[in-house]
ROTORBA-332392 format. One line per 5 residues: their letters; for each residue x, y, z of N, C-alpha, C. Coordinates in nm, 2 decimals, decimal comma. Layout:
N
A) X/Y/Z/X/Y/Z/X/Y/Z  ...
! end
This chain:
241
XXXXX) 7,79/9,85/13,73/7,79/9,71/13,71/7,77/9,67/13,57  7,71/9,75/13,54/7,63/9,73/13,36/7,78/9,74/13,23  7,84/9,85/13,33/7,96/9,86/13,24/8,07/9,76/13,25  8,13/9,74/13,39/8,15/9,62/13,37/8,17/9,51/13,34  8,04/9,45/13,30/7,98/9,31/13,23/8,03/9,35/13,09
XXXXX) 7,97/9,44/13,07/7,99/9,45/12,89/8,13/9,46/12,89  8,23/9,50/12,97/8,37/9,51/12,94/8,38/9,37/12,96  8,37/9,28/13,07/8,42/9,12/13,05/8,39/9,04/12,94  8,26/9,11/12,89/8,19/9,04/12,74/8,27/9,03/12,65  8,30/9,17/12,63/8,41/9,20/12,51/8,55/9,15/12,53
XXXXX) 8,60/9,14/12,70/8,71/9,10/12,70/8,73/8,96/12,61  8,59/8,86/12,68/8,61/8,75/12,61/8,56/8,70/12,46  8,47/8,79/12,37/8,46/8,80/12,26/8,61/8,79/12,17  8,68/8,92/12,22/8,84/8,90/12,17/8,90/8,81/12,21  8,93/8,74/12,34/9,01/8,64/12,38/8,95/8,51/12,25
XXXXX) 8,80/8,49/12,22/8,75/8,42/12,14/8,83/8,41/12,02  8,82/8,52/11,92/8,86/8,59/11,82/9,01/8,53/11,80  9,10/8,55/11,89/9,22/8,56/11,85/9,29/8,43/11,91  9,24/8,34/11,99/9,25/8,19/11,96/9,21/8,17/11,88  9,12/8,15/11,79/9,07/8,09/11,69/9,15/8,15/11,55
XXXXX) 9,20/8,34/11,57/9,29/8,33/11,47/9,45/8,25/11,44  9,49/8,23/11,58/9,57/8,18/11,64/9,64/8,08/11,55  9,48/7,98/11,58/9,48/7,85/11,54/9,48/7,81/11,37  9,42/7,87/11,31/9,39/7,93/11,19/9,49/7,98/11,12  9,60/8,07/11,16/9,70/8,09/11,11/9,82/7,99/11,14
XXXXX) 9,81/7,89/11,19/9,93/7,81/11,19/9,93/7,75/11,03  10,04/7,64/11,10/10,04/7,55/10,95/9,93/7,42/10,99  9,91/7,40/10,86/9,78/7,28/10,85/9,84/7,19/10,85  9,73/7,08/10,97/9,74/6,97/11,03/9,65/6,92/11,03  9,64/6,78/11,03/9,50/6,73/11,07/9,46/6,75/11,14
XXXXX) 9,53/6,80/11,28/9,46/6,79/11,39/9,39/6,91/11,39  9,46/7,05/11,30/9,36/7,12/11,31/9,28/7,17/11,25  9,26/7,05/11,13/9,08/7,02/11,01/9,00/6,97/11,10  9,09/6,83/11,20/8,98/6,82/11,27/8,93/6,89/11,36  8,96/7,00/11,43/8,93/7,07/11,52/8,81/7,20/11,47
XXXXX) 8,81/7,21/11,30/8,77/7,38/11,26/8,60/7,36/11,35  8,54/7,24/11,37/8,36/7,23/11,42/8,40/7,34/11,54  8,51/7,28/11,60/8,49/7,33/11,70/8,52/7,51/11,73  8,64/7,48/11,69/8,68/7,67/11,66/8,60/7,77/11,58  8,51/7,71/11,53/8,38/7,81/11,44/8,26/7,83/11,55
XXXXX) 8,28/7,73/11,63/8,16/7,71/11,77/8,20/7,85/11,89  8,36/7,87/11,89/8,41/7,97/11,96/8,34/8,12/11,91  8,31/8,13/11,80/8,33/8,25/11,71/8,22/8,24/11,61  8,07/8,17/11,67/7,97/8,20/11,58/7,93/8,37/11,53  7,93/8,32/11,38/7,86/8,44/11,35/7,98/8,52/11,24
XXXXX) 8,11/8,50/11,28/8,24/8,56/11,24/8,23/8,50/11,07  8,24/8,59/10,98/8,20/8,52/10,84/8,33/8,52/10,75  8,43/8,64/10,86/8,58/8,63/10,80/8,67/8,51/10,88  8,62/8,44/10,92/8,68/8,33/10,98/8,60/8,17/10,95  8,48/8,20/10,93/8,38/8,12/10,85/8,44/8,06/10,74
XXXXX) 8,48/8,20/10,67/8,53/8,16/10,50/8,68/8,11/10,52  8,76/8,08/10,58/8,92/8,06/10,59/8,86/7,88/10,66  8,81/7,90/10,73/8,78/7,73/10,78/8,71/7,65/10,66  8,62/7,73/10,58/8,53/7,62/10,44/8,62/7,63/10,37  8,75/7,73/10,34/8,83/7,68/10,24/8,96/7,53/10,30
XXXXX) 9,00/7,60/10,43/9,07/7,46/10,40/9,00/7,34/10,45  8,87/7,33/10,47/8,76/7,20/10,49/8,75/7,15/10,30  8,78/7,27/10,25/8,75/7,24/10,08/8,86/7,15/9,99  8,99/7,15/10,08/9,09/7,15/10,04/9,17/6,98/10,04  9,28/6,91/9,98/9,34/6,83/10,04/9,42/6,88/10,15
XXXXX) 9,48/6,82/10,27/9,54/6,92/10,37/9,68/6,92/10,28  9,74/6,84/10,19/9,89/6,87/10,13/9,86/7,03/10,08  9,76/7,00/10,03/9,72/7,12/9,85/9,74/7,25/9,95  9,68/7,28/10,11/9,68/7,41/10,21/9,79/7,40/10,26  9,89/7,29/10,27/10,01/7,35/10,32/10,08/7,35/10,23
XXXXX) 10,09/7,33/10,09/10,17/7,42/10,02/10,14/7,53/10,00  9,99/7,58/10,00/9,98/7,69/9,99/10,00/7,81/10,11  9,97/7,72/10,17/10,02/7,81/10,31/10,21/7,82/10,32  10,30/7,75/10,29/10,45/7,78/10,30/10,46/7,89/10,17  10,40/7,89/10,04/10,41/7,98/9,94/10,40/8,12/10,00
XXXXX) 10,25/8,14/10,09/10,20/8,32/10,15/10,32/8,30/10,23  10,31/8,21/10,35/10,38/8,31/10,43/10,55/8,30/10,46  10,58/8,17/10,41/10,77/8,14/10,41/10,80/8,18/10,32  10,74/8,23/10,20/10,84/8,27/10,09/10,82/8,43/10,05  10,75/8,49/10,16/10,72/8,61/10,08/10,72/8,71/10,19
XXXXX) 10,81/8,84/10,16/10,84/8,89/10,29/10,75/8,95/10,34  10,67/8,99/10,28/10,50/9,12/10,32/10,43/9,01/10,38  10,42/8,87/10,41/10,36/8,79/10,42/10,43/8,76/10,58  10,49/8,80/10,64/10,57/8,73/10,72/10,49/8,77/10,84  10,52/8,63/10,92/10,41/8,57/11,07/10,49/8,65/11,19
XXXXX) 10,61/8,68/11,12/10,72/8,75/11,26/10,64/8,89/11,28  10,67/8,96/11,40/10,60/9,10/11,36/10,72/9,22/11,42  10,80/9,14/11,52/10,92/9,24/11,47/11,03/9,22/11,32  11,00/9,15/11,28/11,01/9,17/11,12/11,01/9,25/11,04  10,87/9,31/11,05/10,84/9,44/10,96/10,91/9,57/11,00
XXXXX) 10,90/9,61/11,17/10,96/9,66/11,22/11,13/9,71/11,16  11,23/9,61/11,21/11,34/9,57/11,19/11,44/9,47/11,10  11,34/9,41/11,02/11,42/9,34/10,88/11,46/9,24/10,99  11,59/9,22/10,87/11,69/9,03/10,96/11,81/9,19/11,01  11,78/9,27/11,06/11,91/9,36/11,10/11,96/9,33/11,32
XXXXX) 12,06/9,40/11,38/12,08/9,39/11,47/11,98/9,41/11,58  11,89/9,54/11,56/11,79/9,59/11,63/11,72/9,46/11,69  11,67/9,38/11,52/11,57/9,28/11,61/11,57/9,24/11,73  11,71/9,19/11,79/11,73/9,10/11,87/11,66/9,19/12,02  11,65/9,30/12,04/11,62/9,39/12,14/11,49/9,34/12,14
XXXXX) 11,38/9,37/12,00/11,29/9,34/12,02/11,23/9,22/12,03  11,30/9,10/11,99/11,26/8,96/12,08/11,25/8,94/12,21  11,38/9,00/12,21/11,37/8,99/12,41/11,28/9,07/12,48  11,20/9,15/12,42/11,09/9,24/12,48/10,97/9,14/12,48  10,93/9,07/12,38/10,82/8,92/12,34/10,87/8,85/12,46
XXXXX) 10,99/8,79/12,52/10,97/8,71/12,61/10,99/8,80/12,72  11,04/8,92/12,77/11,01/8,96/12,86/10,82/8,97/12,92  10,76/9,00/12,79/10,64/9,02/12,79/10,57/8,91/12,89  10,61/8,77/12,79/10,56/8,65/12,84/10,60/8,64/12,99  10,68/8,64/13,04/10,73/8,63/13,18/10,69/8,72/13,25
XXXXX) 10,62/8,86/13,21/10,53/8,93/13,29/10,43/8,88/13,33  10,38/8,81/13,25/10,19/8,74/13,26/10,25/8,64/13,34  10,35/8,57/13,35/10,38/8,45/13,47/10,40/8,32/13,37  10,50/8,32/13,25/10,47/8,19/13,15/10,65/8,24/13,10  10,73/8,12/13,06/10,83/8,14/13,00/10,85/8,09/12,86
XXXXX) 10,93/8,18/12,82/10,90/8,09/12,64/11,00/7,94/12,64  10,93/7,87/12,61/10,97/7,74/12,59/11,05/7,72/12,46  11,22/7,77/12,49/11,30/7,73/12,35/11,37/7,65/12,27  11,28/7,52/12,36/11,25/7,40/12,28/11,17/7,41/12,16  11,07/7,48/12,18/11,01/7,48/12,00/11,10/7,52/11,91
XXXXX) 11,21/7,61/11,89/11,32/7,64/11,82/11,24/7,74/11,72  11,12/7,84/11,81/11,08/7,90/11,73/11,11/8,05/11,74  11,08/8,15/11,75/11,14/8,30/11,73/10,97/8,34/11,84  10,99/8,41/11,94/10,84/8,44/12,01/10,76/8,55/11,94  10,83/8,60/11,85/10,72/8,68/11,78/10,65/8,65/11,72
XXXXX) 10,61/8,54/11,70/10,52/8,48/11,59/10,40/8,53/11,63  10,32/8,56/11,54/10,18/8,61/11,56/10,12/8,52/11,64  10,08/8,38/11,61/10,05/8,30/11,63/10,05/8,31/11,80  10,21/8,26/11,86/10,22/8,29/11,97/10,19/8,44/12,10  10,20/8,56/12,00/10,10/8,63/12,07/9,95/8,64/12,10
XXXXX) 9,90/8,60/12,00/9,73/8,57/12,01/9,72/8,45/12,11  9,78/8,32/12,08/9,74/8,25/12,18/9,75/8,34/12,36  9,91/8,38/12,36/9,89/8,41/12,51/9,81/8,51/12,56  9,75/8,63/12,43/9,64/8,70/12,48/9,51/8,62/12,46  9,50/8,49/12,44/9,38/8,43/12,44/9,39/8,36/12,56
XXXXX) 9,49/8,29/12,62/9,48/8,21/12,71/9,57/8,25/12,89  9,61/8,33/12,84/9,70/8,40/12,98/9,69/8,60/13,06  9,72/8,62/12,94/9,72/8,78/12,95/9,64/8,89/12,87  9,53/8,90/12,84/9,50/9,00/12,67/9,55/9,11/12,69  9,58/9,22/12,78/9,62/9,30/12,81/9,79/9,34/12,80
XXXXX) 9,84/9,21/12,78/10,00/9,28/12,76/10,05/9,21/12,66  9,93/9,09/12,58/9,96/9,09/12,46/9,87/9,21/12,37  9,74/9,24/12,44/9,72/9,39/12,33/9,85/9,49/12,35  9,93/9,52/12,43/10,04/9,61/12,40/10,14/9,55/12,28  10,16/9,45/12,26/10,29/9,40/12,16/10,23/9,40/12,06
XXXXX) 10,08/9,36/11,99/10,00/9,41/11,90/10,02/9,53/11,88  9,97/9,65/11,99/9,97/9,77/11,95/10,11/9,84/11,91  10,22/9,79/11,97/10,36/9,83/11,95/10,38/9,80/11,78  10,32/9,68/11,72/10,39/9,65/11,65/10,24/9,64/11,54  10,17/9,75/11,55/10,05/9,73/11,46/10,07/9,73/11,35
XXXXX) 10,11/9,84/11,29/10,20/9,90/11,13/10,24/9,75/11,08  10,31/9,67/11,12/10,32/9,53/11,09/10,20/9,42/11,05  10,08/9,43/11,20/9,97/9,37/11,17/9,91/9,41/11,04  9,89/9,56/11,04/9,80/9,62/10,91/9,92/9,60/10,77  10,05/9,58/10,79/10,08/9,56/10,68/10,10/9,40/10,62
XXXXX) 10,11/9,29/10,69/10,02/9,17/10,65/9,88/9,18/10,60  9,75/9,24/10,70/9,62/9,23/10,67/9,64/9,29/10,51  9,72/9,39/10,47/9,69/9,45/10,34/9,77/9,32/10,24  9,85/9,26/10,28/9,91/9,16/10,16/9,84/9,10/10,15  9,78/9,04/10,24/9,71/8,89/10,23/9,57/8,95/10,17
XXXXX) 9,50/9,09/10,15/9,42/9,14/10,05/9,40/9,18/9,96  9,53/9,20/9,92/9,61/9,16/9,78/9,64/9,07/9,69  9,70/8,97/9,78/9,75/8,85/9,74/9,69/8,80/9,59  9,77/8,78/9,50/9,74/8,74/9,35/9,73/8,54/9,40  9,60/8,50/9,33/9,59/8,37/9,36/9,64/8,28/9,22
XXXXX) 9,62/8,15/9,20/9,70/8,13/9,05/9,61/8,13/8,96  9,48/8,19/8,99/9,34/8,16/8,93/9,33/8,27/8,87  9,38/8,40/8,95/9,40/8,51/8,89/9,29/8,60/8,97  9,23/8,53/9,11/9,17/8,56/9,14/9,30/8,66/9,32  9,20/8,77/9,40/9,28/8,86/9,48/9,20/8,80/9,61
XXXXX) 9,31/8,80/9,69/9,28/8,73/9,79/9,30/8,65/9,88  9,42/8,64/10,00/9,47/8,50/10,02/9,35/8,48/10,13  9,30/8,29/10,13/9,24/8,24/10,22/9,22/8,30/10,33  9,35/8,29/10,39/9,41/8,36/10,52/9,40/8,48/10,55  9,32/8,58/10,44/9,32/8,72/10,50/9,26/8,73/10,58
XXXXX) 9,11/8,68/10,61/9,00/8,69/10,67/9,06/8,70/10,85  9,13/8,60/10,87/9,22/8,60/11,02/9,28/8,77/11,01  9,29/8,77/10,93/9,39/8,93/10,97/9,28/9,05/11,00  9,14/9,03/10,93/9,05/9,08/10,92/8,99/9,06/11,02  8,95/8,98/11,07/8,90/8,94/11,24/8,99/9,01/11,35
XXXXX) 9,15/9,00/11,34/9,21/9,05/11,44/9,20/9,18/11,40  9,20/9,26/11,34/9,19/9,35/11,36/9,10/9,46/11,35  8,99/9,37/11,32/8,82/9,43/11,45/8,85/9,44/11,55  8,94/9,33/11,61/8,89/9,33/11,78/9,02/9,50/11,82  9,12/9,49/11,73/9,20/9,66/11,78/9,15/9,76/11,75
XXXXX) 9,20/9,85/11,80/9,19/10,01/11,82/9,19/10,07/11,68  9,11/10,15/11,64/9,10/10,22/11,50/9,23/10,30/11,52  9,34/10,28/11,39/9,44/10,41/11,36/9,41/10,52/11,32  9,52/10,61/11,41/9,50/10,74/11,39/9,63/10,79/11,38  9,63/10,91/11,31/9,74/10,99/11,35/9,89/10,94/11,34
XXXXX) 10,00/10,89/11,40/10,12/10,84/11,37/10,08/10,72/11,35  10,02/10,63/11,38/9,97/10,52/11,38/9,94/10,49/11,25  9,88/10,54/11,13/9,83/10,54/11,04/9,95/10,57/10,90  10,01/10,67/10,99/10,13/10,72/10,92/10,28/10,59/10,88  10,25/10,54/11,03/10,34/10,43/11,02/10,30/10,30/10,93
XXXXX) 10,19/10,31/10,92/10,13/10,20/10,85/10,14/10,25/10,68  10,16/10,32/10,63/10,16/10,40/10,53/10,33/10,34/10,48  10,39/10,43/10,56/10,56/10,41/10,54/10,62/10,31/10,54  10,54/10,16/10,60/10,59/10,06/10,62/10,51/10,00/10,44  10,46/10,01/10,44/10,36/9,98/10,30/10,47/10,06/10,15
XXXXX) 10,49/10,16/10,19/10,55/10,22/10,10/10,71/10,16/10,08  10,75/10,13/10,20/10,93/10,13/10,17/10,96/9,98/10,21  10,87/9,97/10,34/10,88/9,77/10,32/11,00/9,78/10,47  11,01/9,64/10,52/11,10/9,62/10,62/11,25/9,67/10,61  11,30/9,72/10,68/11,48/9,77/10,64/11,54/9,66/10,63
XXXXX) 11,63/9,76/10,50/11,74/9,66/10,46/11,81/9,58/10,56  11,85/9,43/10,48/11,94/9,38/10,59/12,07/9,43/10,67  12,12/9,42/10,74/12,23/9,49/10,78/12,31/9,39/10,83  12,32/9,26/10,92/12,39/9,22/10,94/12,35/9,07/10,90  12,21/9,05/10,87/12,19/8,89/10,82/12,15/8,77/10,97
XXXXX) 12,08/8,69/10,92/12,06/8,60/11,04/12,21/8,55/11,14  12,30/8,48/11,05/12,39/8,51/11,13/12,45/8,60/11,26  12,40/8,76/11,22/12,44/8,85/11,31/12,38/8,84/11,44  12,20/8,77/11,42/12,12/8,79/11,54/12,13/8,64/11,58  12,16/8,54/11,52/12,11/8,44/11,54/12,21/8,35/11,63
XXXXX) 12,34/8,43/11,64/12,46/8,42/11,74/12,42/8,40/11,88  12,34/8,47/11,93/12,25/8,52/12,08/12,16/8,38/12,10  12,23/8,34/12,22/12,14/8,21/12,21/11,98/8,25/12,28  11,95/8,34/12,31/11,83/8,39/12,32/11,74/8,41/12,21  11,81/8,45/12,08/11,71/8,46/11,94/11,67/8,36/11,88
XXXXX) 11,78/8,24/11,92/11,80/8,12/11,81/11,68/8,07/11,77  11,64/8,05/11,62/11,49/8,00/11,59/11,54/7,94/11,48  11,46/7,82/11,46/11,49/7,70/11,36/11,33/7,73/11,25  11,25/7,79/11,24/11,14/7,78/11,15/11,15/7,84/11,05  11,08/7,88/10,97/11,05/7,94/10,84/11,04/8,14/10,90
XXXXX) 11,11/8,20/10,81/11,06/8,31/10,79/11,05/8,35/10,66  11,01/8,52/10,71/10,97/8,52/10,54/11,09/8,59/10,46  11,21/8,56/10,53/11,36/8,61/10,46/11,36/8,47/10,37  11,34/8,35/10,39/11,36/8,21/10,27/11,28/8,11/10,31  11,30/7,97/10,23/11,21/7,90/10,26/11,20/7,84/10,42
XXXXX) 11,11/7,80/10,45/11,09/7,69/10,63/11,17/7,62/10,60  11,26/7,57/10,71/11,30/7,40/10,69/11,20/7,30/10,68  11,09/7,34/10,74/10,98/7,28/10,79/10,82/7,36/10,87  10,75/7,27/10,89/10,64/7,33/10,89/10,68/7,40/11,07  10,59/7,52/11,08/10,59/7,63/11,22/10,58/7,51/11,33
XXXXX) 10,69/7,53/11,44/10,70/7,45/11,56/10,58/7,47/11,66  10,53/7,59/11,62/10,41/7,65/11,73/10,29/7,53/11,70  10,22/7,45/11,77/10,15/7,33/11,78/9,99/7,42/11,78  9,89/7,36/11,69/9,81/7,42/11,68/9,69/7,44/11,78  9,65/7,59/11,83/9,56/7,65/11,94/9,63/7,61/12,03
XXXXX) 9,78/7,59/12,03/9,88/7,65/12,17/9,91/7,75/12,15  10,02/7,76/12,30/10,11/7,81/12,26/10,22/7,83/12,35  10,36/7,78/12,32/10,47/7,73/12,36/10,52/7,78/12,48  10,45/7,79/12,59/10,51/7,80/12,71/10,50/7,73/12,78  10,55/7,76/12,89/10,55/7,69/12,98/10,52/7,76/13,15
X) 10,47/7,74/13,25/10,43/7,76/13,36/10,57/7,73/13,46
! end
């Protein structure tokens, strides 16, 4: 019984964790400055999510979302897609999108492609392992970790214009990936080679995938600028029952 408990603890410690990075990694809104009291209340104690909420409480909200479309729309190591890193803008991707909404439709939720957004968005996996499934969104995490760890390392890199290393937003990367599995072995390997050689070349271009009315996404990635700010609505996430 003892074990148990401590396993549902943890379950919802992480379910905590990754709403709140969820939310945190969208684009800034008022609605969600006004919300940071509450999402620090989810995740007392967390000091790498602490520090990402006092910077954009520090901020004008214009001044965070330009800074926020600079990390992550214009810069490909920066990118919120996570079969991205995987697969580039090449043919493959499209296999692996349809694995993200097959996913969603396992837990009992369909992707709603009215947001006009791409379901790999990080964002939208954390929410549905926060709010529906953690267990088959920790598989598309795990599938697609070499991606996670190769964001967490940009965003702790990141050159700021002050000349200072560090994007705001690393700390989210740094929270999510407490709550995963230590790398080992190919795992580690993959994360190495993706760091070293970077997402594959393009091969066919958005065009190629974006033909499939199943892939179609109107937001920002990190191949060029957003048209506009991420469709994903902040501490949702775009499904539907």
């Amino acid at each position: 019984m003892l074990g148990r408990n401590r396993k549902a603890s943890r379950e919802r410690d992480v379910r905590a964790v990754w709403a709140v990075c969820s939310a945190l990694l969208d684009y800034p809104t008022p609605e969600l400055l006004a919300g940071l009291d509450d999402l620090e209340r989810l995740v007392p104690g967390n000091s790498d999510l602490a520090a990402l909420a006092a910077h954009l409480r520090a901020h004008p909200l214009r001044a965070v979302q330009e800074e926020y479309v600079a990390t992550f729309d214009h810069t490909r190591k920066c990118a919120l897609y996570l079969t991205y890193f995987a697969y580039g803008d090449t043919r493959r991707r499209g296999a692996a999108l349809v694995r993200f909404k097959e996913t969603y439709r396992a837990g009992g939720v369909e992707w709603d492609e009215a947001t006009g957004e791409l379901p790999d968005h990080l964002c939208a996996v954390l929410q549905f392992g926060a709010t529906v499934d953690t267990a088959l969104a920790a598989g598309l995490l795990a599938e697609h970790r070499a991606g996670v760890e190769m964001l967490r390392l940009a965003l702790a890199g990141w050159r700021n214009d002050d000349g200072s290393t560090g994007s705001p937003w690393s700390g989210a990367l740094v929270a999510l990936c407490d709550t995963l599995p230590d790398l080992h072995g190919d795992e580690a390997d993959a994360v190495r080679r993706l760091v070293e050689q970077g997402p594959p070349a393009e091969e066919v271009g958005l065009a190629g995938y974006g033909a499939d009315p199943a892939l179609t996404g109107t937001g920002g990635t990190a191949a060029g600028p957003s048209t506009g700010p991420a469709l994903i609505a902040p501490a949702t996430i775009p499904v539907r029952s």
